[in-house]
C-alpha distance (Angstrom), angle and dihedral (degrees) to the residues before:
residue distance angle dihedral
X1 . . .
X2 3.69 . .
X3 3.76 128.3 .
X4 3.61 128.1 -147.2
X5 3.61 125.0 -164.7
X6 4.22 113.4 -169.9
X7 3.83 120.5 -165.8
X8 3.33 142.4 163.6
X9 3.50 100.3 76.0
X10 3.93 123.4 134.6
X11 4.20 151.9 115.7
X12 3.44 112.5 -46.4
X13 4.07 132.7 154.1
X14 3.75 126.9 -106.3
X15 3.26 115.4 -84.4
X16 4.21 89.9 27.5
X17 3.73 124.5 106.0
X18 3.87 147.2 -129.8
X19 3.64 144.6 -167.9
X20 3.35 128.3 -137.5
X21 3.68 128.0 -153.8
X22 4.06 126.2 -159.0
X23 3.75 114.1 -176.7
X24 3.46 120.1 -174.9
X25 3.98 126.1 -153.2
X26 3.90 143.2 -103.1
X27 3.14 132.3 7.5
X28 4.12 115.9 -76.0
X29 4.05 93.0 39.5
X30 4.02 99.0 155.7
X31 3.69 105.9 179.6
X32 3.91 128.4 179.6
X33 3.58 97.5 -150.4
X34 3.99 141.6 -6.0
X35 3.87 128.5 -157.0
X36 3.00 156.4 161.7
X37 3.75 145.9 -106.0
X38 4.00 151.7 169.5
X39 3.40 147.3 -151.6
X40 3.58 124.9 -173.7
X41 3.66 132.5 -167.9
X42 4.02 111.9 -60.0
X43 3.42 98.2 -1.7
X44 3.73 140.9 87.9
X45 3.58 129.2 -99.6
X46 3.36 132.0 -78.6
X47 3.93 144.3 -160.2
X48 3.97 113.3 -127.1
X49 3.96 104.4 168.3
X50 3.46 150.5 -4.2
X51 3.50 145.3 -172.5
X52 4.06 138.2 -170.7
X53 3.86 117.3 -127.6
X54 3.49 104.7 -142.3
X55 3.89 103.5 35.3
X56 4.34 102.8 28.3
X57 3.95 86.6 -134.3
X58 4.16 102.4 156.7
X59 3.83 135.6 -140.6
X60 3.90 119.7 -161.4
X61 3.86 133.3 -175.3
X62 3.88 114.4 -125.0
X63 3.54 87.0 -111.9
X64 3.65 97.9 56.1
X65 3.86 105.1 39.0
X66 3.25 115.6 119.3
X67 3.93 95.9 18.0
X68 3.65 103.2 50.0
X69 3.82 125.0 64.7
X70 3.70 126.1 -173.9
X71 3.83 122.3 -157.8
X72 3.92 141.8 171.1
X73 3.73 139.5 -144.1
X74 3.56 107.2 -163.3
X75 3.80 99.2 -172.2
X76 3.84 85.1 57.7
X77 3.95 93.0 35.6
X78 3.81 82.0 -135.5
X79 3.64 123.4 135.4
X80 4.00 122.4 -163.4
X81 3.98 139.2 -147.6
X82 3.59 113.8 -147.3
X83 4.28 102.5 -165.7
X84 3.35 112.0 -174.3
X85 3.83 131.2 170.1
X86 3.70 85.1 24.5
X87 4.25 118.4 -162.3
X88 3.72 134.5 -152.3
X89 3.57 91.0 -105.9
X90 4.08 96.1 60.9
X91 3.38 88.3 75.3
X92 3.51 107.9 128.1
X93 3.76 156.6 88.4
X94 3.42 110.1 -56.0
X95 4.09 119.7 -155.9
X96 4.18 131.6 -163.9
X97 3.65 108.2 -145.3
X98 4.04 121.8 -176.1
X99 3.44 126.7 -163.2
X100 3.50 126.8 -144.5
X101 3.56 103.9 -173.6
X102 4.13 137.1 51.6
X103 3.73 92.3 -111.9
X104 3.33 134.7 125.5
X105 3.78 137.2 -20.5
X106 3.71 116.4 -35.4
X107 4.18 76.8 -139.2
X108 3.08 96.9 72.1
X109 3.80 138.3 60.5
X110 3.78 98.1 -125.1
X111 3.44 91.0 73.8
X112 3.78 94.2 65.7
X113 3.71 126.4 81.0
X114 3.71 102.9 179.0
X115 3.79 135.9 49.4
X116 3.66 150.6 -167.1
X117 3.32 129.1 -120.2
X118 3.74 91.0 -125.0
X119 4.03 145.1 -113.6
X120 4.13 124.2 -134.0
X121 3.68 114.1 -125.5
X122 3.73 107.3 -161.3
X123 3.68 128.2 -171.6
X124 3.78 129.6 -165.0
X125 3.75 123.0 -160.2
């Protein structure tokens, strides 16, 4: 199976920023798809971005666009979360997800067959 490692995460004020970093092991990973998704505190997890490998198209949440960009280094099958502007309420979990297969909505978690262990975002106001 594939492993993902996310980091990145940490405390940072509103307004601030953070990158996130998803790196993916081995050596022939070939992946359809990363993204990424949240959970916060009491409630249920949710998708944020998502990118495809081969052609760099990009999926955003509402609550993210315009904020949030999501990028990809193939040669280091590593895929990056730029948060800017960052609010109270992304405070959260965040999770790298890779997809391995043409499947599905890159929305939507059932697309993804590997995960992260996860990094906590926090933001102060």
């Amino acid at each position: 199976q594939v492993q993902l490692v996310e980091s990145g995460g940490g405390l940072v004020q509103a307004g601030g920023s953070l990158r996130l970093s998803c790196a993916a092991s081995g050596r022939t990973f070939s992946s359809y798809g990363l993204g990424w998704f949240r959970q916060a505190p009491g409630k249920e997890r949710e998708f944020v971005a998502a990118i495809s490998w081969k052609g760099g198209n990009t999926y955003y949440a509402d609550s993210v666009k315009g904020r949030f960009t999501i990028s990809r280094d193939n040669a280091k099958n590593t895929v990056y979360l730029q948060m800017n502007s960052l609010k109270p309420e992304d405070t959260a979990v965040y999770y790298c997800a890779a997809s391995g297969r043409d499947i599905g909505s890159y929305r939507s978690e059932g697309r993804y067959d590997y995960w992260g262990q996860g990094t906590q975002v926090a933001v102060s106001s």
